[in-house]
C-alpha positions as CSV (number, residue, x, y, z in Angstrom):
1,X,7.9,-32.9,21.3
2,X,10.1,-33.6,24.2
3,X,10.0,-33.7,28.0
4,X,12.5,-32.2,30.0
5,X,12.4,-32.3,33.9
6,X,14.1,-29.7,35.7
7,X,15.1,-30.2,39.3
8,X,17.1,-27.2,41.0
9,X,18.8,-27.7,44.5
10,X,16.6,-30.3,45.3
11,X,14.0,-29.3,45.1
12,X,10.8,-30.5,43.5
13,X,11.1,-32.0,39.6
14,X,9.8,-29.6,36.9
15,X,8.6,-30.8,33.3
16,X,8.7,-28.8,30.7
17,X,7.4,-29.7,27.7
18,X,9.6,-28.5,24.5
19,X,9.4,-28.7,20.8
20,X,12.6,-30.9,19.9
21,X,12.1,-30.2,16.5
22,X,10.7,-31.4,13.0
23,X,11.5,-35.0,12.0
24,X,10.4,-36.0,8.7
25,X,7.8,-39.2,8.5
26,X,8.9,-42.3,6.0
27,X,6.7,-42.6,3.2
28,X,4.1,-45.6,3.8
29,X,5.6,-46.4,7.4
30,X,3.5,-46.7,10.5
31,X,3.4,-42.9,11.0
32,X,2.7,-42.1,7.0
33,X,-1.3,-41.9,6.5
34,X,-0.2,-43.8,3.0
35,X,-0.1,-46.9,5.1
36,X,-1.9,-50.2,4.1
37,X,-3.9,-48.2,1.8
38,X,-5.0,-50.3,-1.7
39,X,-3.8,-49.4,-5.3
40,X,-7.3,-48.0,-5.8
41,X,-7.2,-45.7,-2.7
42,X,-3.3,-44.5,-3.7
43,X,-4.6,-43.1,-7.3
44,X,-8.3,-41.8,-5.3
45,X,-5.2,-39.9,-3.2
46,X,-3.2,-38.7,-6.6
47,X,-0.6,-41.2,-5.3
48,X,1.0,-43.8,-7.6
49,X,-0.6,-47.1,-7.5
50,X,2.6,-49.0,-7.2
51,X,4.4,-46.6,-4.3
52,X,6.9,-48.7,-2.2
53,X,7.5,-45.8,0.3
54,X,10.7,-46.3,2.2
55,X,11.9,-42.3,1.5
56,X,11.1,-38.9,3.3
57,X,9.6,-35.4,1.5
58,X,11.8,-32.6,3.2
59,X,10.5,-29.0,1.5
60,X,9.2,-31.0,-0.9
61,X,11.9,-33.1,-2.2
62,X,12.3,-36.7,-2.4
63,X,15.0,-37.9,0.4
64,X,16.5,-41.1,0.5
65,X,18.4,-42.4,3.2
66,X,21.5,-44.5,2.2
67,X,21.8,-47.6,4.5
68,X,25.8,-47.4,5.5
69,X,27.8,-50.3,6.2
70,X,29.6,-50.5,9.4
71,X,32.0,-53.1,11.4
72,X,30.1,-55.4,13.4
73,X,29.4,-54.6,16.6
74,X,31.3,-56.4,19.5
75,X,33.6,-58.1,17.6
76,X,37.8,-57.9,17.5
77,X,39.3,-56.8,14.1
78,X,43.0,-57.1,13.7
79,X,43.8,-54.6,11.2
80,X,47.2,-53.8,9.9
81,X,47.1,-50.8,8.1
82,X,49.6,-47.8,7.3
83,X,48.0,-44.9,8.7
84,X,48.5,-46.0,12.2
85,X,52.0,-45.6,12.2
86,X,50.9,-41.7,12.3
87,X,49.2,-42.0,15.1
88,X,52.5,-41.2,17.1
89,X,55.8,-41.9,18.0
90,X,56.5,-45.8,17.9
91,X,53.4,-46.7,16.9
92,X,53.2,-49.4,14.3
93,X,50.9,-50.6,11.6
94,X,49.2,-53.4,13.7
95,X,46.2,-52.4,16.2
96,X,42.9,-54.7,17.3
97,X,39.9,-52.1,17.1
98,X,36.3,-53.1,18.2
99,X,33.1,-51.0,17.6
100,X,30.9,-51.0,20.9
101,X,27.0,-50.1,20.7
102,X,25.0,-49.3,23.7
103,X,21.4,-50.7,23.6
104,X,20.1,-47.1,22.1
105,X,22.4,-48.2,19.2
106,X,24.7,-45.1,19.5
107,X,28.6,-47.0,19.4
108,X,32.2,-45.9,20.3
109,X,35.0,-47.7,18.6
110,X,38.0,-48.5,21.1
111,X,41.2,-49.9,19.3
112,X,44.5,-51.7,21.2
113,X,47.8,-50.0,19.3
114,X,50.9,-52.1,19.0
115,X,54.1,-50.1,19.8
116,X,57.7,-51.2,19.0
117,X,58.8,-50.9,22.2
118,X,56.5,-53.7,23.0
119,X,53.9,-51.5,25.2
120,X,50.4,-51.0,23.9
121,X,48.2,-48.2,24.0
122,X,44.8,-48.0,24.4
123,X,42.6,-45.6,22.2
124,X,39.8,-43.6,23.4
125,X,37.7,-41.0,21.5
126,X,35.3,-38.4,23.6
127,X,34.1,-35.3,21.4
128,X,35.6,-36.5,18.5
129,X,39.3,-36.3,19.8
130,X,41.3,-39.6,20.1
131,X,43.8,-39.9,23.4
132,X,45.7,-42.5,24.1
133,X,46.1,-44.8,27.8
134,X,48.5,-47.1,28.4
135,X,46.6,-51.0,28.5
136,X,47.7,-51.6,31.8
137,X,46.7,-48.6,33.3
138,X,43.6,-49.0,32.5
139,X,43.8,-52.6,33.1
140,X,45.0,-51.2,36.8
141,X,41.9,-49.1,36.8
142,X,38.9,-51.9,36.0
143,X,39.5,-53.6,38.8
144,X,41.9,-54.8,42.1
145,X,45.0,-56.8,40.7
146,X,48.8,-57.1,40.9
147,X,51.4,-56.5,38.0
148,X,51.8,-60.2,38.9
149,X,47.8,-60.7,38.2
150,X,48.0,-58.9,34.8
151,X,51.1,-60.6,33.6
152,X,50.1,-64.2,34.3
153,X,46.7,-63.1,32.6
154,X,48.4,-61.4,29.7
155,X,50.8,-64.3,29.1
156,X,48.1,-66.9,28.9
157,X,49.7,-69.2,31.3
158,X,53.1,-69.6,28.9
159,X,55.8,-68.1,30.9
160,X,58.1,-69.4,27.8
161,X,56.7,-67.6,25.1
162,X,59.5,-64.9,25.2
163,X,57.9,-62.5,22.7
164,X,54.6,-61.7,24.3
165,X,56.5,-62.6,28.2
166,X,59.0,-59.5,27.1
167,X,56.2,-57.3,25.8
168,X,54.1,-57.8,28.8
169,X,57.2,-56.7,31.1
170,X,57.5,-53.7,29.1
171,X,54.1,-52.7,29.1
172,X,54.1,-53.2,33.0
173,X,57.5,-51.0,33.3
174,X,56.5,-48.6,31.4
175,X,53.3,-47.6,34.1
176,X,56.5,-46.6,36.2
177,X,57.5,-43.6,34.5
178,X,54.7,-41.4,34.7
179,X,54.3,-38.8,37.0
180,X,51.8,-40.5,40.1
181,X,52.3,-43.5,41.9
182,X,49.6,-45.8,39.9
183,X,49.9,-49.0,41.9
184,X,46.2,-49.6,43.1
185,X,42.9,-48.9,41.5
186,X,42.1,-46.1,43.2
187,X,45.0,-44.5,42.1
188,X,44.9,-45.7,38.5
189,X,40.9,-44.4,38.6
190,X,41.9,-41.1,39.8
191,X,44.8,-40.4,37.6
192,X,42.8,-41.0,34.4
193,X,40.1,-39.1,36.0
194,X,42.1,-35.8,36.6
195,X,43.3,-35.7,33.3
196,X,39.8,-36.6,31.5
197,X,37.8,-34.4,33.7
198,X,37.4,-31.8,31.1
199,X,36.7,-33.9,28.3
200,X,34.0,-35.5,30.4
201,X,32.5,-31.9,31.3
202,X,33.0,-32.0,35.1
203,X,33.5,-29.2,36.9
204,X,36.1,-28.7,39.6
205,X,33.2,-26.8,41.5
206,X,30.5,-30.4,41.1
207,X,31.7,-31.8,44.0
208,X,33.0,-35.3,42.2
209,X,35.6,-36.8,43.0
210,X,38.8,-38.0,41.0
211,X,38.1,-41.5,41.2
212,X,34.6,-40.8,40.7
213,X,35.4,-39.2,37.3
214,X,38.2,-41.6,36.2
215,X,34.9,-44.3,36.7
216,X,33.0,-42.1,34.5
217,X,35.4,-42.0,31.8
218,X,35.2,-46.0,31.8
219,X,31.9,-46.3,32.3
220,X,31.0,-44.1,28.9
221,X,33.6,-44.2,26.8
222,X,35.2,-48.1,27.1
223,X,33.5,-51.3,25.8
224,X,30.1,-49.0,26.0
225,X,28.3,-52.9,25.3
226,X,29.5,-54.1,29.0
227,X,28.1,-52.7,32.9
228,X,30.1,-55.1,34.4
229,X,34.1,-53.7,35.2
230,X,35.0,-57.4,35.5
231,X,33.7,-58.0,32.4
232,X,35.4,-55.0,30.8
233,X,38.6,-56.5,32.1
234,X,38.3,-59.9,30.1
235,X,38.1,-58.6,27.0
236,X,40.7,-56.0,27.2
237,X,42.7,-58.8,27.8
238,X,40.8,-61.1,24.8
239,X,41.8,-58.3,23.2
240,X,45.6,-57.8,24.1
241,X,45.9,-61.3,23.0
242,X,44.9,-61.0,19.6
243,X,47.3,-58.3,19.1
244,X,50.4,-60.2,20.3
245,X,49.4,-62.9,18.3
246,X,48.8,-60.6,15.3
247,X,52.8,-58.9,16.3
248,X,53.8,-62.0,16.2
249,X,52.7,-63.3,13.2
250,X,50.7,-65.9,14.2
251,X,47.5,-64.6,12.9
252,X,46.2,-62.9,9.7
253,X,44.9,-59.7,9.5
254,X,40.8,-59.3,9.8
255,X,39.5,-58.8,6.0
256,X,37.8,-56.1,7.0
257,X,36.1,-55.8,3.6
258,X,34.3,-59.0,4.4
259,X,30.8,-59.5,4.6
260,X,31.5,-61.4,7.6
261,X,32.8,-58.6,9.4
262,X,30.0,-56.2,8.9
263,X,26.4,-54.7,9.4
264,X,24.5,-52.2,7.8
265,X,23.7,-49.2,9.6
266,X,19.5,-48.7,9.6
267,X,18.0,-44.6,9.3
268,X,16.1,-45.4,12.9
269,X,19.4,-46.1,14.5
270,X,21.1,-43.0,12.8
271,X,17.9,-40.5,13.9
272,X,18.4,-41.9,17.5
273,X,21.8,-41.0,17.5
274,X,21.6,-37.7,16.3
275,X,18.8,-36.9,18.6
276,X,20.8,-38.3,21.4
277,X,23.7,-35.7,20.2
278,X,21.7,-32.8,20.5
279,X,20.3,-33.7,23.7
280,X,23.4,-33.8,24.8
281,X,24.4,-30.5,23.8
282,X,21.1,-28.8,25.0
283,X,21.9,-30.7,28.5
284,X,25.4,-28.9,28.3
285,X,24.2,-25.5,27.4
286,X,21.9,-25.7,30.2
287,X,24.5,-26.6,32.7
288,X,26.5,-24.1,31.7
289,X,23.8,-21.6,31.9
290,X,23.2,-22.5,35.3
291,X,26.3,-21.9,36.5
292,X,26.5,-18.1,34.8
293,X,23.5,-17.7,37.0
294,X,24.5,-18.7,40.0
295,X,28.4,-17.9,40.1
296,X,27.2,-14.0,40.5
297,X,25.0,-15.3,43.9
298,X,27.5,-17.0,45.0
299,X,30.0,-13.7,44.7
300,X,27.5,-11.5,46.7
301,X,27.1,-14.0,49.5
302,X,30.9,-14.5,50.1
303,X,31.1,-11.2,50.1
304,X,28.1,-10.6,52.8
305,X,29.9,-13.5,55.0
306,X,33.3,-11.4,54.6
């Protein structure tokens, strides 16, 4: 059972009790009535006297739940692998990719794309689409700096280093070509937050803003682990380093086969994700619900006022 609270026009905050649905119990875990019981008390209960539990009974049939291996959380991989040259046009094999988790263990995986023309892209995934960002626009967007800021930053403080210097300048030039003048935050914010404002599920009729939305998108969908802008910042450029110095060939390629490099995914942290999922989708079908019912009021009073 669930607990939804409803609150409409400010008024006062509803709650609603709902049936979520029917989750299956482990066998012998805190919730099973199998637990702590002796060998005696497991054959008085036709059970066998050596059960182990750690399986679910769904319509009667045994259920295991396999325990999946994952990367580990908050930590750069430098992967070079063929596949990303698909990704798009002068994309290479060579990207830096880092799986986020939140603390209800749900994750998003971000990953830094090397281009030969020297730029980088940044690679975002909302509803199971990938888009791609130019590094330093969201760079831009985190917080108040200069091109100047970012490429002393990005260039580690080695202004003769050509290869990453000339990649930095290109990745700074190329910001220049797009349609809007992205020169402060606020303008890098809104920008990404017009063009992500459906993927987000923002109306144009909520009331928020461009930048509001473009702080949103960060906020939810980039290094998911950090609050803290500033702190979001540092690490994009942690991992912007890594993948010039992976370009470069000054650095291997992550074994991402490596124990080292992994963690196993547990069934609680799986459940809470899906139930997170579809609370997200019952959330959405509400909202949109809402509005059905109120876009017909709001008709018949503009029409009254005409």
């Amino acid at each position: 059972m669930g607990k939804v609270c409803v609150r409409t026009d400010g008024g006062a905050v509803v709650e609603l009790e709902r049936k979520l649905g029917a989750l299956p119990v482990m066998v012998r875990s805190v919730r099973c009535h199998l637990r702590g019981l002796t060998q005696k008390q497991l054959v008085e209960r036709h059970e066998e006297a050596h059960e182990a539990g750690g399986y679910f009974i769904c319509n009667g049939n045994e259920r295991a739940i396999r325990l999946l291996i994952v990367p580990r959380r908050q930590h750069m991989l430098a992967l070079v692998r063929p596949t990303f040259v698909n990704r798009g046009a002068d994309f290479t094999d060579r990207a830096v990719q880092m799986r986020c988790v939140r603390d209800d263990q749900s994750s998003v995986t971000v990953a830094l794309h090397y281009l030969t023309t020297g730029n980088c892209m940044l690679r975002l995934t909302l509803r199971k689409s990938e888009y791609f960002v130019p590094v330093a626009l969201v760079l831009k967007a985190l917080r108040p700096c200069t091109d100047r800021d970012i490429y002393a930053r990005a260039c580690g403080g080695d202004y003769d280093d050509a290869f990453v210097c000339d990649r930095v300048e290109a990745a700074l030039r190329a910001l220049r070509g797009l349609s809007e003048p992205v020169g402060t935050q606020a303008q890098c914010l809104a920008y990404l937050g017009r063009r992500f404002r459906s993927q987000l599920g923002v109306s144009d009729a909520a009331g928020v803003s461009d930048d509001a939305c473009g702080r949103l998108l960060i906020e939810r969908q980039l290094l998911v682990h950090l609050r803290c802008f500033g702190a979001k910042w540092e690490v994009l450029l942690t991992m912007l380093h890594k993948l010039y110095a992976l370009a470069a060939g000054r650095i291997a390629e992550d074994n991402a086969d490596s124990l080292v490099n992994q963690e196993v995914l547990l069934p609680g942290h799986l459940l809470t994700m899906l139930v997170k999922e579809r609370l997200g989708e019952l959330l959405q079908a509400a909202a949109a619900a809402a509005r059905r019912e109120l876009e017909p009021l709001a008709a018949g009073g503009a029409a009254t006022a005409a």
